[in-house]
C-alpha positions as a Markdown table, in Angstrom:
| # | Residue | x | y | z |
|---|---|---|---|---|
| 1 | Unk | 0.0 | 0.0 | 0.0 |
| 2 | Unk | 1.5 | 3.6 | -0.8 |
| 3 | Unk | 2.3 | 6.1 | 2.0 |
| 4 | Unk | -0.4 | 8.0 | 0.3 |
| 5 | Unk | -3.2 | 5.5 | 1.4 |
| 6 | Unk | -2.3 | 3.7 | 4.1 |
| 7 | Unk | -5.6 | 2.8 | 6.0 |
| 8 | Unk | -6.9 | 0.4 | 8.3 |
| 9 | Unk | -5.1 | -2.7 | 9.4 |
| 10 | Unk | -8.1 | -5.0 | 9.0 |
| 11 | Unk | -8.5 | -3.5 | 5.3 |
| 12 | Unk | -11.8 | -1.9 | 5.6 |
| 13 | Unk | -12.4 | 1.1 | 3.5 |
| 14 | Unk | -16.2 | 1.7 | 3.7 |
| 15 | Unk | -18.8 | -0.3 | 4.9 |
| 16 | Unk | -22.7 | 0.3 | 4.2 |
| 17 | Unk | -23.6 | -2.1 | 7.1 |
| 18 | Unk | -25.6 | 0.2 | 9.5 |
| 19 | Unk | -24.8 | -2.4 | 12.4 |
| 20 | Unk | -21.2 | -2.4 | 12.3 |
| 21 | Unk | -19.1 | -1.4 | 15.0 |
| 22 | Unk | -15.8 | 0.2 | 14.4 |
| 23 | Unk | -13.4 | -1.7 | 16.9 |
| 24 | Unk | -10.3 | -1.0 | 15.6 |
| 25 | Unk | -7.9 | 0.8 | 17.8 |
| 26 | Unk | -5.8 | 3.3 | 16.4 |
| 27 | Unk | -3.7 | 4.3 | 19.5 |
| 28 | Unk | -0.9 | 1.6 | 19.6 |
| 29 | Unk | 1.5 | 2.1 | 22.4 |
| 30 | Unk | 4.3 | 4.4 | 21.6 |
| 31 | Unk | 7.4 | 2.6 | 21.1 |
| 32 | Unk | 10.3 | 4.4 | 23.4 |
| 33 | Unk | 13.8 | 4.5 | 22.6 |
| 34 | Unk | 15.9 | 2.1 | 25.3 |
| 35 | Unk | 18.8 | 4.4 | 26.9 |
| 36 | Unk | 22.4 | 4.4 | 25.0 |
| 37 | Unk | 24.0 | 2.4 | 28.3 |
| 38 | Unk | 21.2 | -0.4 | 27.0 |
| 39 | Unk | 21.8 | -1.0 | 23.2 |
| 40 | Unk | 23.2 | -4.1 | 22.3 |
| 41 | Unk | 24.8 | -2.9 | 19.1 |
| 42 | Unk | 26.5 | -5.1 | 16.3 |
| 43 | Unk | 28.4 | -3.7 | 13.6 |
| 44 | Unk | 29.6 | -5.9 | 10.7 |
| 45 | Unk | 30.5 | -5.6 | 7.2 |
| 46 | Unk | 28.3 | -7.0 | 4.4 |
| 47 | Unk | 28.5 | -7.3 | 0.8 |
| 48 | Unk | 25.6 | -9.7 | 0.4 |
| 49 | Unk | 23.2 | -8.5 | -2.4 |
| 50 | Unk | 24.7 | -5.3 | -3.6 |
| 51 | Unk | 26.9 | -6.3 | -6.2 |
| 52 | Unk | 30.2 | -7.0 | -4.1 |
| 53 | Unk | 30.0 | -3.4 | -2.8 |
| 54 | Unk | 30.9 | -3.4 | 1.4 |
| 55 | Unk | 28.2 | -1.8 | 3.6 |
| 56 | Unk | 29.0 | -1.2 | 7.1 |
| 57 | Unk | 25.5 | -2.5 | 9.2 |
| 58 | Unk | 24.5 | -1.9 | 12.6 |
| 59 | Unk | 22.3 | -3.7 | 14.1 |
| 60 | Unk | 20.4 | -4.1 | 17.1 |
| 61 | Unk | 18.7 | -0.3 | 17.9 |
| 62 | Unk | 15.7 | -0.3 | 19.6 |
| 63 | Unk | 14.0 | 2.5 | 19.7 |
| 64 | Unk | 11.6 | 4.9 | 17.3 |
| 65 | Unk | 12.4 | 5.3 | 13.6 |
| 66 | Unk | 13.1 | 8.7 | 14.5 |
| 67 | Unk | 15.6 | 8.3 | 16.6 |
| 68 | Unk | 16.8 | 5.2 | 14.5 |
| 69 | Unk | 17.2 | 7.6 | 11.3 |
| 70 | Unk | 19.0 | 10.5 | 13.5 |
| 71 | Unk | 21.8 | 8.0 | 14.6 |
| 72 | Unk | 21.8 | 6.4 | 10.9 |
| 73 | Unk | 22.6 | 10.5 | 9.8 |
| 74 | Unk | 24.8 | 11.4 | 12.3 |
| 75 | Unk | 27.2 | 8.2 | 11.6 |
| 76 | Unk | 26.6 | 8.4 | 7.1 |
| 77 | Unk | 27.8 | 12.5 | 8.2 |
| 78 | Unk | 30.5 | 11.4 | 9.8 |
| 79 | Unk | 31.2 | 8.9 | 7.3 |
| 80 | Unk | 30.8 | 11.0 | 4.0 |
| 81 | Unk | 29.1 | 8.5 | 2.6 |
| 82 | Unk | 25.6 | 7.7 | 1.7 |
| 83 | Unk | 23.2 | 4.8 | 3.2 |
| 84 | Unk | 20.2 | 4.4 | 5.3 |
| 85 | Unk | 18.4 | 3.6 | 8.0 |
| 86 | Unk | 15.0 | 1.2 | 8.3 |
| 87 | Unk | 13.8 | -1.7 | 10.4 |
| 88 | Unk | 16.1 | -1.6 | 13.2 |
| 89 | Unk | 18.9 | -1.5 | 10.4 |
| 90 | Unk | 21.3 | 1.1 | 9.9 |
| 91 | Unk | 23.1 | 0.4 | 7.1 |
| 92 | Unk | 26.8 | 3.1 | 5.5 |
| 93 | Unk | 28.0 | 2.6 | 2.3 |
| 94 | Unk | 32.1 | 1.8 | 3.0 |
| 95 | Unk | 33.8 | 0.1 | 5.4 |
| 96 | Unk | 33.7 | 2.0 | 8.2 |
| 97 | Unk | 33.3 | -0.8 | 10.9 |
| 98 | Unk | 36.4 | 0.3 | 13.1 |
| 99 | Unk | 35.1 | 4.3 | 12.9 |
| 100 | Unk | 31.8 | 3.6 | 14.2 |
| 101 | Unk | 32.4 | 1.1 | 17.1 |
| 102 | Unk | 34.7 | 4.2 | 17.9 |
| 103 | Unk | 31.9 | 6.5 | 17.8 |
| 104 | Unk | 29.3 | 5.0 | 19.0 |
| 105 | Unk | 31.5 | 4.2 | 21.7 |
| 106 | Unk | 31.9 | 8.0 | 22.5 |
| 107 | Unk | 28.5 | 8.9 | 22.1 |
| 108 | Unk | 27.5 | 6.5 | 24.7 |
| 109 | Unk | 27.1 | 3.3 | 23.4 |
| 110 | Unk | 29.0 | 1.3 | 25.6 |
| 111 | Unk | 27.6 | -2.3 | 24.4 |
| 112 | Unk | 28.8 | -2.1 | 20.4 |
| 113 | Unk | 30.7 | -4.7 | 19.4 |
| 114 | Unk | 31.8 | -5.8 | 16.0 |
């Protein structure tokens, strides 16, 4: 489904039934981000499926998609280089495994290992 219509989970779109009840609950708990201290972290480097290029992933974060994409930009910044950040996935286009166990280190996140 695009962004553009993402609906219901149960796939309803309309309904001409005067007898049904809408039960579907749209407030899912909010999903918080675990402290840095907390975050087991795994950096490795991966080739897999990208035509032999190296990406550097992390894996691991739990936490929102924002903050999940905020660390993914502040480590592709420091990087220069390009990538992305989805499903608990960060992934930096290089090999740049030893760099960020280094920073993420600093910035707090004690448990990374590679």
């Amino acid at each position: 489904m695009s962004k553009k219509h993402q609906g219901r989970a149960d796939g309803l779109v309309y309904s001409t039934n005067q007898d049904y009840y809408n039960n579907f609950d749209d407030n899912e708990p909010a999903q918080e981000t675990a402290p840095k201290d907390k975050q087991k972290l795994r950096v490795k480097l991966d080739s897999k499926q990208r035509a032999g290029k190296l990406v550097t992933l992390v894996e691991g974060f739990s936490g929102t998609t924002e903050d999940l994409e905020a660390l993914g930009k502040q480590l592709k910044t420091k990087c220069g280089a390009g990538g992305s950040a989805k499903d608990g996935l960060i992934i930096v286009q290089g090999d740049y495994k030893e760099k960020i166990i280094a920073w993420l280190k600093d910035w707090g996140y004690t448990l990374t290992k590679g």
